[in-house]
C-alpha positions as semicolon CSV with decimal commas, in nm:
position;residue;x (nm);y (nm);z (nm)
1;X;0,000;0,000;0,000
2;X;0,168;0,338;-0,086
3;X;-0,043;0,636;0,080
4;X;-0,011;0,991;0,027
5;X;-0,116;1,273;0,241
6;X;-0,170;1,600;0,068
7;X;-0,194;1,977;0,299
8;X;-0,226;2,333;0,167
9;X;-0,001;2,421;0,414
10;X;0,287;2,317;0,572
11;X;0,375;2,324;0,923
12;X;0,655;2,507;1,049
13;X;0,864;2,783;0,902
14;X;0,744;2,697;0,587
15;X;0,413;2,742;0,657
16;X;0,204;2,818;0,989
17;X;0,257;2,715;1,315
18;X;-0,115;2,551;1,384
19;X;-0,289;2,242;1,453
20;X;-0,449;2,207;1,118
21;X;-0,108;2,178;0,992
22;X;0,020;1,984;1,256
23;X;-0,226;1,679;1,192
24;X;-0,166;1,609;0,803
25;X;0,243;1,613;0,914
26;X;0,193;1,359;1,243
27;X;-0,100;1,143;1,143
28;X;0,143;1,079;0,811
29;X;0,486;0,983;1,044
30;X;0,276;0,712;1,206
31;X;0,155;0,551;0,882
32;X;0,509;0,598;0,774
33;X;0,580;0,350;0,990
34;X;0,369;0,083;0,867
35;X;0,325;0,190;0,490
36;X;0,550;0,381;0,258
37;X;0,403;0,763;0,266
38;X;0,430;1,060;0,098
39;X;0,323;1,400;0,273
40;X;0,263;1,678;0,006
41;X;0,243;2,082;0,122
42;X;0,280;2,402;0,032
43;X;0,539;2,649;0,140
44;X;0,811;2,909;0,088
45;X;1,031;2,686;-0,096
46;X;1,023;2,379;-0,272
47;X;1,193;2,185;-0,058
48;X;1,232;1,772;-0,024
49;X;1,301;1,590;0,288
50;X;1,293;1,253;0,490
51;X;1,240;1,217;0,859
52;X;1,324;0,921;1,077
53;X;1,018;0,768;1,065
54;X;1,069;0,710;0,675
55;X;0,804;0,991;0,615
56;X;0,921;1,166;0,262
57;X;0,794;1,558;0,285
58;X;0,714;1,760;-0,080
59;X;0,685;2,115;0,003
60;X;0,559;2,280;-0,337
61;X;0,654;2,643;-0,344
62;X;0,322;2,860;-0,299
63;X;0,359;3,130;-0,613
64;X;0,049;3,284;-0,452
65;X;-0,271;3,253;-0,261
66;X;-0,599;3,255;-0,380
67;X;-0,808;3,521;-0,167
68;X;-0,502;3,614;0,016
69;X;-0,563;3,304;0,249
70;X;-0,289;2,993;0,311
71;X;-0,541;2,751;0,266
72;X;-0,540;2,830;-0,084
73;X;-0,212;2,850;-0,265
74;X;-0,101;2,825;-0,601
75;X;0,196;2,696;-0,686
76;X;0,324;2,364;-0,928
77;X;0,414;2,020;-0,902
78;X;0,104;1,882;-0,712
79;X;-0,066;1,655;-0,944
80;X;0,310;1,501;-1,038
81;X;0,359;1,419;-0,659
82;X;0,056;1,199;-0,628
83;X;0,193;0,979;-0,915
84;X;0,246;0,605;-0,753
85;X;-0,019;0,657;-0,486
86;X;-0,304;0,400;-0,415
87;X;-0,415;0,616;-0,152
88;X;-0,444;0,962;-0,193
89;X;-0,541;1,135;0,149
90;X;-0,647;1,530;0,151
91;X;-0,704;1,739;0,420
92;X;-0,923;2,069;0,407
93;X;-1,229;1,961;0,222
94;X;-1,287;2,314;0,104
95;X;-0,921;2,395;-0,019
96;X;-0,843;2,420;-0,366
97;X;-0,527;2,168;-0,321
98;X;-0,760;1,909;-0,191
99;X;-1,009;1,986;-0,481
100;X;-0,743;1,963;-0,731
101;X;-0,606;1,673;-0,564
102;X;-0,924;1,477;-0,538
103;X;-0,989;1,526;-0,891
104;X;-0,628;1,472;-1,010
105;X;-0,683;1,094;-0,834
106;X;-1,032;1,039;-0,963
107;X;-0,900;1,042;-1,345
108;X;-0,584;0,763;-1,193
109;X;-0,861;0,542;-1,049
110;X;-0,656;0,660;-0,689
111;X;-0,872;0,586;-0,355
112;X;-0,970;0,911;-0,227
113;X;-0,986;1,005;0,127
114;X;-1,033;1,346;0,310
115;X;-1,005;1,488;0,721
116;X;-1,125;1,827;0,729
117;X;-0,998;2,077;0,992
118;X;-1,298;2,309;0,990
119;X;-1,199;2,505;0,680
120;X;-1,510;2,705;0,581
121;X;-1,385;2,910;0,236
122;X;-1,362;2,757;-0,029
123;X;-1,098;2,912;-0,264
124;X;-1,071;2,950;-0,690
125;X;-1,243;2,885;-0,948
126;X;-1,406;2,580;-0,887
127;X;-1,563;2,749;-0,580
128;X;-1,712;3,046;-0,824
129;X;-1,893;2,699;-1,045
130;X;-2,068;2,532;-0,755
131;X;-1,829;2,243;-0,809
132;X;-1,895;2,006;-0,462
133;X;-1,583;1,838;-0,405
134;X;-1,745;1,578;-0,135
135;X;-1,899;1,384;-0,395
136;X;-1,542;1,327;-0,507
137;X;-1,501;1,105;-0,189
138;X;-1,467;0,754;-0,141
139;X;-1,404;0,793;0,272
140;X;-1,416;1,050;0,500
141;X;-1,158;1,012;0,826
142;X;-1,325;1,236;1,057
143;X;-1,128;1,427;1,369
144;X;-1,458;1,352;1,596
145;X;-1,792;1,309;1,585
146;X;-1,851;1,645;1,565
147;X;-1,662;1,747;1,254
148;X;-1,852;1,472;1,095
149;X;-2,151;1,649;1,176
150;X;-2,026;2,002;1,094
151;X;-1,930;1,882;0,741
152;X;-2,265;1,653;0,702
153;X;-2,098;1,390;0,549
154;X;-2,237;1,056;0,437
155;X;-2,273;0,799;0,748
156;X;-2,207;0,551;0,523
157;X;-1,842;0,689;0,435
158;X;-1,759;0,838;0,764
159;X;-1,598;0,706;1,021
160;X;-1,426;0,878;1,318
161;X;-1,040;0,856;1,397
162;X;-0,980;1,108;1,615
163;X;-0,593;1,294;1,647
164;X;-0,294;1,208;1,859
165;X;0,003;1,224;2,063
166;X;0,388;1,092;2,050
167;X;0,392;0,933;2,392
168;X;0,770;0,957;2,326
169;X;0,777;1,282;2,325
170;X;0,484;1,380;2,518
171;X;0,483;1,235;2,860
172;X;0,511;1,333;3,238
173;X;0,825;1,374;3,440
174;X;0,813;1,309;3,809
175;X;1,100;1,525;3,850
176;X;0,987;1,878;3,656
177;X;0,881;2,155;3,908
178;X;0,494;2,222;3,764
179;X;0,393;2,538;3,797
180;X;0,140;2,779;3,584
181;X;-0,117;2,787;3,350
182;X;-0,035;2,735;2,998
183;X;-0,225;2,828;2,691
184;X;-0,107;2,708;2,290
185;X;-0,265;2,822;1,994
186;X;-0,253;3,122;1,759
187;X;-0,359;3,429;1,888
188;X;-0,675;3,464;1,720
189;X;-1,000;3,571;1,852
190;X;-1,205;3,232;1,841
191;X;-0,939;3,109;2,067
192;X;-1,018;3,308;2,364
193;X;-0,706;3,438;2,488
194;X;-0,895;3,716;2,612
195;X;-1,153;3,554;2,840
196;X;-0,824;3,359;2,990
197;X;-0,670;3,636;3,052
198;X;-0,929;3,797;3,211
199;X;-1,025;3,458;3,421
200;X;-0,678;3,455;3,534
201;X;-0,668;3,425;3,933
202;X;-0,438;3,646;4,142
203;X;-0,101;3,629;4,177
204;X;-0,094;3,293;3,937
205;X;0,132;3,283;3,609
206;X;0,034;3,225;3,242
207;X;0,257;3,140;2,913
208;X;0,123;3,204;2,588
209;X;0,241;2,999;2,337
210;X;0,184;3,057;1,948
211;X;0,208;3,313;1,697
212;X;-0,022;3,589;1,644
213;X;-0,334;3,482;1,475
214;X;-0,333;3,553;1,017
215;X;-0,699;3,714;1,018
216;X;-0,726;3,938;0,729
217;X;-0,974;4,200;0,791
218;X;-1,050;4,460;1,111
219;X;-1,084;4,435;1,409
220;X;-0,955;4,076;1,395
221;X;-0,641;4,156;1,225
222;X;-0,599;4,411;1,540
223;X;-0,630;4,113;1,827
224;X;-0,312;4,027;1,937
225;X;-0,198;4,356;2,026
226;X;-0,559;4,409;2,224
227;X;-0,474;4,056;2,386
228;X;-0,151;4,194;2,515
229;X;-0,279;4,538;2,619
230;X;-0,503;4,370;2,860
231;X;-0,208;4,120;2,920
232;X;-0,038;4,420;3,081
233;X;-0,331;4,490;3,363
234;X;-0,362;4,118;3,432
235;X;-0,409;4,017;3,792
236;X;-0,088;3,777;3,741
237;X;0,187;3,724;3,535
238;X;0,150;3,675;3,138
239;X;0,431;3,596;2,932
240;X;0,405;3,581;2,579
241;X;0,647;3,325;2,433
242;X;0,575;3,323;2,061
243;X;0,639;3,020;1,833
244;X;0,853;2,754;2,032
245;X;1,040;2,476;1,894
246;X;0,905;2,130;1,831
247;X;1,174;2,050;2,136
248;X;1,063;2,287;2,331
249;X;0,684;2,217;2,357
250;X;0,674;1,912;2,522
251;X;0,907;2,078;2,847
252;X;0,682;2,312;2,843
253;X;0,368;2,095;2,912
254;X;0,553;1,903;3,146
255;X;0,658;2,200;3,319
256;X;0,255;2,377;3,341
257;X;0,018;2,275;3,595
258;X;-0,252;2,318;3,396
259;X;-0,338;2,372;2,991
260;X;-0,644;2,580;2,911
261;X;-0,824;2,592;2,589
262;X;-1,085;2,909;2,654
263;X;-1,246;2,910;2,352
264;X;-1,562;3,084;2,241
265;X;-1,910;3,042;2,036
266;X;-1,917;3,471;2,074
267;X;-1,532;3,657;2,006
268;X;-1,482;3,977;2,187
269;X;-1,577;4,170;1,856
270;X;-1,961;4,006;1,904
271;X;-1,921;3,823;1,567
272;X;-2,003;3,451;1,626
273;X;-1,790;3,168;1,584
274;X;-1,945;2,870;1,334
275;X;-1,710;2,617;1,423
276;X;-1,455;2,596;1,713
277;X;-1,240;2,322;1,867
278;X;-1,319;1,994;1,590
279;X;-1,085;1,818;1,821
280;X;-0,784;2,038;2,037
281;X;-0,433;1,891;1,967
282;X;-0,324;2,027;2,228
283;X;-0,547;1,914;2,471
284;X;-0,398;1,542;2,389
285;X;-0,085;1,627;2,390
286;X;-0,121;1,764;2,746
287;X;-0,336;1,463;2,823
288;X;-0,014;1,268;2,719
289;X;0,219;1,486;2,942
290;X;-0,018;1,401;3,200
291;X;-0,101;1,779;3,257
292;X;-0,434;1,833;3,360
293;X;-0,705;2,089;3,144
294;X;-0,918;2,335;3,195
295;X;-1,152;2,353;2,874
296;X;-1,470;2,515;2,716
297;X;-1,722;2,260;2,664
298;X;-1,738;2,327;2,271
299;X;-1,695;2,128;1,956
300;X;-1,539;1,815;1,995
301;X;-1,389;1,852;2,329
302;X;-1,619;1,694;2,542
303;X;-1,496;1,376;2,331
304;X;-1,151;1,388;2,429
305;X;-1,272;1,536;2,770
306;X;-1,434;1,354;3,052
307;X;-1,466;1,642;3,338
308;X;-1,400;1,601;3,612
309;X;-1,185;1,248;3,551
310;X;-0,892;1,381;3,300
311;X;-0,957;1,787;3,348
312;X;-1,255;2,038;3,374
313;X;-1,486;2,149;3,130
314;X;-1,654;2,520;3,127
315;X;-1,884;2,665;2,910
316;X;-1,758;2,902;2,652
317;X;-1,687;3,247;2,781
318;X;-1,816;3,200;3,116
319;X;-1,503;3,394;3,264
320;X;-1,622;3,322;3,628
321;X;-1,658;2,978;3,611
322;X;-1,285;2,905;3,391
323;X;-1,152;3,135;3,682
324;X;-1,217;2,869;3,940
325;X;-1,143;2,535;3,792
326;X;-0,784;2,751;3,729
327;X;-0,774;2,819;4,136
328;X;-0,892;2,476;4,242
329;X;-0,617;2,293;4,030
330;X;-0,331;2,564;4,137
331;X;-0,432;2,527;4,475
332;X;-0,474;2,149;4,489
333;X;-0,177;1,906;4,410
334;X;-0,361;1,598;4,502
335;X;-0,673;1,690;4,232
336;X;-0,401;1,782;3,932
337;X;-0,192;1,441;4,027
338;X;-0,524;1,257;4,024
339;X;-0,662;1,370;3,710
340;X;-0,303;1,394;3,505
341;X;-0,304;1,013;3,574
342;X;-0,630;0,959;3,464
343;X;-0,519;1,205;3,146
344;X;-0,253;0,964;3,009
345;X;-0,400;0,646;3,097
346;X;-0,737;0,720;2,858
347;X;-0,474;0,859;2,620
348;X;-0,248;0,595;2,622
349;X;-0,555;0,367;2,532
350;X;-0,735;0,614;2,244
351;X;-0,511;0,902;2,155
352;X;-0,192;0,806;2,014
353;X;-0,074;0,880;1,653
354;X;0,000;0,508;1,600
355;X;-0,389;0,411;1,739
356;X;-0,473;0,694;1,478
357;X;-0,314;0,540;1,207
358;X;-0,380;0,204;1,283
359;X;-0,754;0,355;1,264
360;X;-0,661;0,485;0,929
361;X;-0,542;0,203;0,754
362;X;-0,779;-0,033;0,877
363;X;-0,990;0,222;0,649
364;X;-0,730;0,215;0,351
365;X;-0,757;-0,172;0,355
366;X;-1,115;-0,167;0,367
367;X;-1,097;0,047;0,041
368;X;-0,814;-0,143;-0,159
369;X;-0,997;-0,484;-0,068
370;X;-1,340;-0,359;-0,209
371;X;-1,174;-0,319;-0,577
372;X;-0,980;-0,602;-0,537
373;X;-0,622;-0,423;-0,463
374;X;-0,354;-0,597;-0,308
375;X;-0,303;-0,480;0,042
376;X;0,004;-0,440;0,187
377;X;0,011;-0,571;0,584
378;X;0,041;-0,322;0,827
């Protein structure tokens, strides 16, 4: 079986610095270790790589994007690197690479397969003729059960295989000094950097990890500076420590006592938010780390989740309420040792990269074996 994963962006300096990119680049390292893979991308540069896990990386130099927005970029070379593929695997249902891509496989008789990360503008010309792309699909791999229902797809082609973690990398250390609250995104309104901010109990320290957020248009574009205005009135300590290192973000969780995800249905602007969290990356990977969360109960959270076992849930924006789940886990050793253990056992069982790709080709077989392809074991 020879798989390929295709992105509109990469992750990294070549691209963004975000979970959407994040997935396509992990999920395809763990397959990479049962199946030959490809992992095609957009960035600065063409650029071609392998990393240990036998992965081989294609970043296609972006010449432009469509609309102004990285989702969409233009650039050459992508229907040549799905050449050899049996599986070709898109994410971003509404991007214009996928589209491409999707069609590109259709006319090679290519198995077509697509996770969406909750993309909602579609980009080119395809998008100005109505063109649906979904009916290009043999499978959809959804993040949760929630995506699925976002995106409406097909029960019949859906099924649900949720992100993951390197335990490896991501895992506790009896010996790190925890201390803090840690938030890691992009700086963008829907995130709720704001509300944490403001939720943010006396005296108690908070690192903010991620780059500012890309939104194009007013006020949005103008959040990051209003996050760190009100950053600078806090009632504790906020440190804002930008883009950090593949390396460096595991220490970090290890070295928190607590990850929040304060995201809203309702931004700070009053414009509403049609889809949040689809799943929350980094929610696992602090599950893995064994660092207790503090979360809004939005999107498909609650399915990674269980409050009150593996962290806290809070409803969206409800600044009072993420205020004292963050006091009762600063204050309380015994709660945040009893729920980090509870954290990486249920992710040790559900949410590793190699469960999710085990997930996934159980899918690719399924696939192959219905058109009578020979199926490499796993």
């Amino acid at each position: 079986m020879r798989v390929t994963h295709v992105a509109p962006t990469a992750f990294g300096g070549d691209g963004l610095f975000g979970g959407g990119e994040r997935y396509p680049l992990e999920l395809a390292r763990a397959l990479a270790r049962h199946v030959p893979c490809r992992l095609v991308a957009f960035g600065h540069d063409d650029r071609l790589a392998h990393d240990q896990s036998g992965l081989e990386v294609v970043v296609l130099r972006a010449r432009r994007f469509v609309g102004g927005h990285p989702a969409h970029p233009v650039g050459d070379g992508l229907v040549r690197a799905l050449r050899g593929a049996q599986v070709v695997h898109g994410h971003q249902l509404r991007s214009r690479v996928t589209t491409i891509a999707l069609w590109a496989a259709l006319v090679r008789h290519q198995r077509r397969v697509v996770t969406d990360h909750g993309l909602l503008q579609r980009g080119g010309v395809l998008a100005r003729l109505g063109a649906d792309p979904a009916r290009l699909v043999d499978r959809f791999l959804m993040v949760s059960r929630y995506s699925a229902d976002v995106l409406a797809t097909p029960s019949e082609r859906t099924s649900v295989i949720f992100g993951g973690a390197d335990p490896d990398r991501f895992h506790p250390d009896r010996h790190e000094q925890r201390e803090g609250v840690l938030f890691v995104g992009r700086i963008t309104p829907h995130k709720g950097v704001d509300r944490l901010i403001e939720a943010l109990p006396a005296g108690a320290r908070l690192t903010i990890a991620g780059s500012d957020g890309h939104d194009p248009t007013w006020p949005e574009r103008g959040y990051a500076e209003l996050v760190r205005r009100r950053a600078a009135s806090a009632s504790g300590e906020v440190t804002f420590a930008g883009t950090v290192t593949e390396e460096e973000l595991p220490r970090l969780m290890r070295r928190h006592a607590v990850l929040v995800l304060p995201s809203v249905e309702l931004t700070c602007f009053g414009r509403h938010v049609p889809v949040s969290e689809l799943l929350g990356l980094t929610v696992i990977e602090a599950m893995a780390s064994g660092t207790p969360v503090v979360c809004s109960c939005i999107g498909g959270v609650p399915e990674v989740v269980a409050d009150g076992a593996t962290g806290f849930l809070v409803p969206p924006g409800d600044v009072d309420a993420l205020r004292d789940r963050l006091a009762t886990l600063l204050h309380d050793h015994s709660l945040r040792e009893r729920l980090g253990r509870s954290a990486r056992a249920v992710f040790s069982e559900l949410f590793t990269w190699d469960a999710c790709a085990r997930r996934c080709l159980a899918s690719y077989d399924e696939l192959l074996s219905t058109r009578g392809e020979p199926i490499a074991a796993a």
